[in-house]
KOLVEXMI-701004 format. One record per residue (C-alpha): x, y, z; residue number from 1; residue in one letter. Coordinates in nm, 4 decimals, m for minus. Example, Ala and Ser with C-alpha at 12.3 -4.5 7.8 and 13.67 -1.06 7.14 Angstrom:
! residues 2
+----------+----------+----------+-----+-----+
!       px !       py !       pz !   n ! res !
+----------+----------+----------+-----+-----+
!   1.2300 !  m0.4500 !   0.7800 !   1 !   A !
!   1.3670 !  m0.1060 !   0.7140 !   2 !   S !
+----------+----------+----------+-----+-----+
//
This chain:
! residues 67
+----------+----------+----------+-----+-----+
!       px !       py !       pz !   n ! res !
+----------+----------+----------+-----+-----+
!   5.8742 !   3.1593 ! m10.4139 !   1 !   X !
!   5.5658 !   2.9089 ! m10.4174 !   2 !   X !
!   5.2698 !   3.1411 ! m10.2186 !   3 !   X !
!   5.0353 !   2.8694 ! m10.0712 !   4 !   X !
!   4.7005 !   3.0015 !  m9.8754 !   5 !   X !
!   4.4834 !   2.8029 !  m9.7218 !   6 !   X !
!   4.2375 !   2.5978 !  m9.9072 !   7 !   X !
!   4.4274 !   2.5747 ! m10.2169 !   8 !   X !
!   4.4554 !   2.2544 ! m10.3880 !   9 !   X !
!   4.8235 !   2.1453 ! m10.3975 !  10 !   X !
!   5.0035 !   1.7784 ! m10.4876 !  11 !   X !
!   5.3443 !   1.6580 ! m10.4492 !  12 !   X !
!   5.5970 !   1.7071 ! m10.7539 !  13 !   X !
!   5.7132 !   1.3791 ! m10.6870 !  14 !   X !
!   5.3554 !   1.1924 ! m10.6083 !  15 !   X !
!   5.1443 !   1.4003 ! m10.8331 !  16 !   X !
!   4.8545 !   1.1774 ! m10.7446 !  17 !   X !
!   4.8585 !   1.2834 ! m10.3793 !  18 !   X !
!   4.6708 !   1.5792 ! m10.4004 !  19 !   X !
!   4.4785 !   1.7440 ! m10.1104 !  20 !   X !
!   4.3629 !   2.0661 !  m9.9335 !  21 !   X !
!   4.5880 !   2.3388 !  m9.7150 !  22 !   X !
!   4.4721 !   2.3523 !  m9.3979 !  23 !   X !
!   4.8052 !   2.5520 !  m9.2738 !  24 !   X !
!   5.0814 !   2.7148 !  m9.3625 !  25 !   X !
!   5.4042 !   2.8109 !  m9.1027 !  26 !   X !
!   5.7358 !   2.9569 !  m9.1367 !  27 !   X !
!   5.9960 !   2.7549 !  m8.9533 !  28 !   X !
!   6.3336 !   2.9098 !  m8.8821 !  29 !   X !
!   6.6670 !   2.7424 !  m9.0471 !  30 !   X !
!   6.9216 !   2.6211 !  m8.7944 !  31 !   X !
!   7.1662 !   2.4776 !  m9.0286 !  32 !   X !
!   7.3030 !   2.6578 !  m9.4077 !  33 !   X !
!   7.5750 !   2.6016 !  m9.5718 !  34 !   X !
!   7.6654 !   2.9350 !  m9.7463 !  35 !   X !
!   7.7249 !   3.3022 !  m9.5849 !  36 !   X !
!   7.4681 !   3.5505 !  m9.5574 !  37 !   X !
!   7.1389 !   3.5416 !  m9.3233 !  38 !   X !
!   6.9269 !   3.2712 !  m9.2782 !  39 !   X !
!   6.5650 !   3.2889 !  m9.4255 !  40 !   X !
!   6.2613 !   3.0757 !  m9.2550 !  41 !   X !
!   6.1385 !   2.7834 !  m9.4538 !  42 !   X !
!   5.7903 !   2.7472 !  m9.5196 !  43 !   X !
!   5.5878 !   2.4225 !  m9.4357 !  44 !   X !
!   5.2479 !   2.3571 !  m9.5470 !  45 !   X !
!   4.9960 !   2.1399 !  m9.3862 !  46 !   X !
!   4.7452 !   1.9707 !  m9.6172 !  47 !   X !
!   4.4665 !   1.6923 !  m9.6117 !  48 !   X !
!   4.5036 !   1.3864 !  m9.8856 !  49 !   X !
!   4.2384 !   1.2882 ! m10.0930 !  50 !   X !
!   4.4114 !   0.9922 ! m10.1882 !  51 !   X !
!   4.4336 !   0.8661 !  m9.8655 !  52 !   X !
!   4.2833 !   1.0995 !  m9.5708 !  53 !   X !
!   4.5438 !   1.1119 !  m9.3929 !  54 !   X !
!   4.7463 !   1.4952 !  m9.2834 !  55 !   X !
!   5.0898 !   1.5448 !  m9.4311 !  56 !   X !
!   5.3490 !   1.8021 !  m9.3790 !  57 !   X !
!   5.5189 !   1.9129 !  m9.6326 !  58 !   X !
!   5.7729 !   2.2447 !  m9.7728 !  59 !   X !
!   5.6511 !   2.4162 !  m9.9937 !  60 !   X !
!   5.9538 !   2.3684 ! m10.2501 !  61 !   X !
!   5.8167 !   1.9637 ! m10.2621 !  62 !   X !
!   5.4063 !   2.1050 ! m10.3794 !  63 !   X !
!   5.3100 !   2.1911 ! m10.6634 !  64 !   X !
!   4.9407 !   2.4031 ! m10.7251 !  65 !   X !
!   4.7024 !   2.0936 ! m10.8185 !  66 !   X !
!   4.4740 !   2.3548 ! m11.0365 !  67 !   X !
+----------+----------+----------+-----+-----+
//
């Protein structure tokens, strides 16, 4: 699992030149799965582009550390 704090510099896997600062990080819970066993919350992190300036919301599986 990805561990993002805030103020770390992150970027999208997919967009790597979209990189930007955390500002927050929150667990959401899972409503839907599609496989027994217990559901786990997903985490979503806020972050600030430099690219662009604007705020984007993001999980964590789609970021990538921008170090």
């Amino acid at each position: 699992m990805k561990n993002f704090r805030v103020g770390d510099k992150v970027c999208f896997i997919s967009h790597m030149s979209n990189k930007g600062t955390v500002e927050k990080v929150e667990f959401k819970p899972v409503t839907a799965h599609n496989t027994s066993g217990a559901f786990s919350k997903m985490c979503w992190v806020h972050f600030k582009s430099e690219l662009d300036g604007n705020t984007y919301i993001a999980k964590a599986q789609d970021l990538m550390r921008a170090d």
